[in-house]
C-alpha positions, 0 to 999 in steps of 0.5 A, spaced: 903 856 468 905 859 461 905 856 455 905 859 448 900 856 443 901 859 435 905 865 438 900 866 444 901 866 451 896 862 455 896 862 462 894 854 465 891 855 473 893 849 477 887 848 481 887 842 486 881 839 487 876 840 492 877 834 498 870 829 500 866 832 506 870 830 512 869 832 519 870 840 518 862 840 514 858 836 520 855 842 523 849 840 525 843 843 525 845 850 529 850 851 523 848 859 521 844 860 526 849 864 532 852 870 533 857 871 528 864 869 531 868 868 524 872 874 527 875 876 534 872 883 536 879 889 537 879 891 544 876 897 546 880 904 546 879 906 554 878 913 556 883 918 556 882 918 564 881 910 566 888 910 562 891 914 566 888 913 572 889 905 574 891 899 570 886 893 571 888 886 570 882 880 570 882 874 572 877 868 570 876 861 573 871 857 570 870 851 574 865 845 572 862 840 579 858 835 578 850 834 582 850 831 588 843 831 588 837 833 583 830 835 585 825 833 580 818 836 580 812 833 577 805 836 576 799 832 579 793 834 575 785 833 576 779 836 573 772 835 576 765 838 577 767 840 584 773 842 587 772 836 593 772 831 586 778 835 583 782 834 591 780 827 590 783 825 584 789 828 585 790 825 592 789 818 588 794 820 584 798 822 588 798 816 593 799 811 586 805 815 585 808 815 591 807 807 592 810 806 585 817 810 587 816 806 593 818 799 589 824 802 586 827 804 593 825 812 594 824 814 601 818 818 602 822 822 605 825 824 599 819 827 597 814 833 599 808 835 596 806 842 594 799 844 593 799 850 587 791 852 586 784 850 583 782 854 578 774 855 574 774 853 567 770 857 563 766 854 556 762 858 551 756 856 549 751 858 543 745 860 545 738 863 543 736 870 547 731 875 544 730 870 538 739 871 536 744 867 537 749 869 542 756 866 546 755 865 553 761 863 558 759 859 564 762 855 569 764 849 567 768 845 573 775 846 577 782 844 575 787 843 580 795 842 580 799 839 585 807 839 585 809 833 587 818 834 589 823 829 589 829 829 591 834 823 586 841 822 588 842 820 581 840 822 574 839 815 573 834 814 579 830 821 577 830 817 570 827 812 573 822 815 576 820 819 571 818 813 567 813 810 573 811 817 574 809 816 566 806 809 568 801 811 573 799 817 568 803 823 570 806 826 565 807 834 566 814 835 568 815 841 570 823 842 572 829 838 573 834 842 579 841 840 580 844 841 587 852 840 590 853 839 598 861 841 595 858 848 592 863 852 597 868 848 596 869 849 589 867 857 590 873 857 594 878 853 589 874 858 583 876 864 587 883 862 588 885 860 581 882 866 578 886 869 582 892 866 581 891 867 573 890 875 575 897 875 579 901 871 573 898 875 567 900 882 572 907 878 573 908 878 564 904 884 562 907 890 568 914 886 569 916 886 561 913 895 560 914 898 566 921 898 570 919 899 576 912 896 577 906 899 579 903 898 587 896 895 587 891 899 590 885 895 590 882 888 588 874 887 586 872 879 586 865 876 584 864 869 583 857 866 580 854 860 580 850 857 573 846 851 573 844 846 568 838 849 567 840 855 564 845 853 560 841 849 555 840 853 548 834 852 544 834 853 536 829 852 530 831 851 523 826 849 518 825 850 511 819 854 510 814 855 503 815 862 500 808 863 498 802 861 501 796 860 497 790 866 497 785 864 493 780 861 499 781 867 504 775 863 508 779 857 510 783 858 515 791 856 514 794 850 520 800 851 519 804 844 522 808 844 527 815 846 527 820 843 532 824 847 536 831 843 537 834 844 544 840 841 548 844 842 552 850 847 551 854 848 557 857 855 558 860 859 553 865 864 555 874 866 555 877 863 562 884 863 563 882 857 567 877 852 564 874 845 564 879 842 559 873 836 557 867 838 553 861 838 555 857 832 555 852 831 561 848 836 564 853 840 571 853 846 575 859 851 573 862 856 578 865 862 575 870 867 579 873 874 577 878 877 580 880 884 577 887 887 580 887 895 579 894 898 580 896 904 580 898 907 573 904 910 572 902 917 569 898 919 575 902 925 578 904 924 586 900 930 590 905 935 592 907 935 599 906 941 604 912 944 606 915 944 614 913 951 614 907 952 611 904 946 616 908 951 622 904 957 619 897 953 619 898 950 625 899 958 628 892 960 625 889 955 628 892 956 635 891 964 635 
């Protein structure tokens, strides 16, 4: 807006004011910390020889099946003087924590037991030799470690063992699998759907550039399984001090502990057919490509031999 005050003009900026926080300020956390995707990278120039070679056309299908069984895995550990005491505790644990699982319902089948190692543990100690001290390492004892598999037809039974497990004092989980019986099945309907994203981008992109469009020539498909456990994502975000102090060099500085954040992501990634629900609980994702090449129109057919030339060879090869 322009008003004119004592014979000047002044120019009035109408500035709506800012709106209170809403739903687009809850970033969480991980806001800041990722790869840059403000912005959608341009396609990349092909080469004057794949131009004019073939056309490919991809096809992407992501698929999201649930687990129809989970496998836990648990470390049974002992330490002891001997190996036979260290064997003895763990096979004592072991015995409880089958017990316990057998009063909510799980089968001893459903678990196997496998052995890891036993292991020295070293100490140092100071001594005095020739009227010195000096650090001596020794043998000190065995640690051993027994995995323990549980098969769970359920996140809510592998939760519940967890928590007897934690009861009768085993406490270090090594993995959580996830496991499907439809995996073919949903491989086989991935493969299909990519391919039929293939085929309908082939029918808009060649039916509306070229007049004539061009034979297929060759296919090339790939179908890749990601489970759960590769699909978490870990981060850390902390507000760390400028200056640490440097006037009692003699003291060694313990940092505290800054907690590393992790959750579940579930798979990122472009597919012209996808999961239409977020990602809320741990699944297995089936992802399948197929890429259709076609012959491209500037590829010069191979010139063919006249009927006289083939005469003219087929009579040296008689002669």
């Amino acid at each position: 807006m322009l008003r004119f005050v004592n014979g000047l003009a002044v120019f009035f900026a109408l500035v709506s004011l800012p709106e209170p926080p809403a739903l687009g300020q809850l970033a969480g956390s991980r806001a800041g910390l990722g790869e840059d995707a403000a912005s959608v990278a341009d396609l990349a120039p092909l080469a004057p020889d794949v131009a004019q070679g073939y056309i490919a056309i991809d096809g992407r299908a992501v698929v999201r099946v649930r687990a129809t069984e989970l496998r836990v895995v648990l470390a049974a550990t002992g330490e002891a003087q001997t190996a036979q005491e260290c064997q003895k505790t763990v096979d004592k644990t072991i015995e409880r924590l089958k017990a316990a699982w057998a009063e909510i319902g799980i089968a001893p089948e459903k678990i196997v037991v496998d052995f890891i190692a036993i292991l020295p543990r070293y100490e140092w100690s100071v001594e005095k030799q020739d009227g010195a001290d000096v650090g001596i390492e020794r043998k000190a004892g065995f640690r051993m470690q027994t995995n323990v598999h549980l098969a769970a037809k359920s996140g809510s039974e592998a939760q519940a063992a967890v928590n007897r497990a934690f009861q009768e004092g085993v406490t270090d989980i090594i993995a959580f699998d996830y496991w499907s019986n439809e995996l073919d099945e949903v491989k086989a309907a991935a493969r299909a759907e990519a391919l039929e994203a293939a085929q309908g981008k082939a029918e808009v992109l060649l039916g509306a550039i070229f007049e004539q469009r061009p034979p297929a020539i060759n296919v090339q498909e790939q179908t890749v399984v990601r489970y759960p456990d590769s699909l978490y994502h870990s981060f850390t975000n902390t507000y760390d001090e400028s200056v640490t102090p440097s006037f009692r060099r003699d003291i060694p500085l313990i940092r505290a502990p800054r907690s590393r954040n992790t959750y579940y992501r579930g798979l990122v990634g472009d597919g012209d057919v996808g999961p239409r629900e977020l990602p809320m609980s741990p699944e297995i994702s089936v992802v399948s490509t197929v890429r259709l090449y076609f012959a491209s129109p500037a590829v010069k057919p191979a010139k063919k031999k006249t009927a006289k030339l083939a005469k003219k060879k087929q009579g040296r090869k008689s002669a």
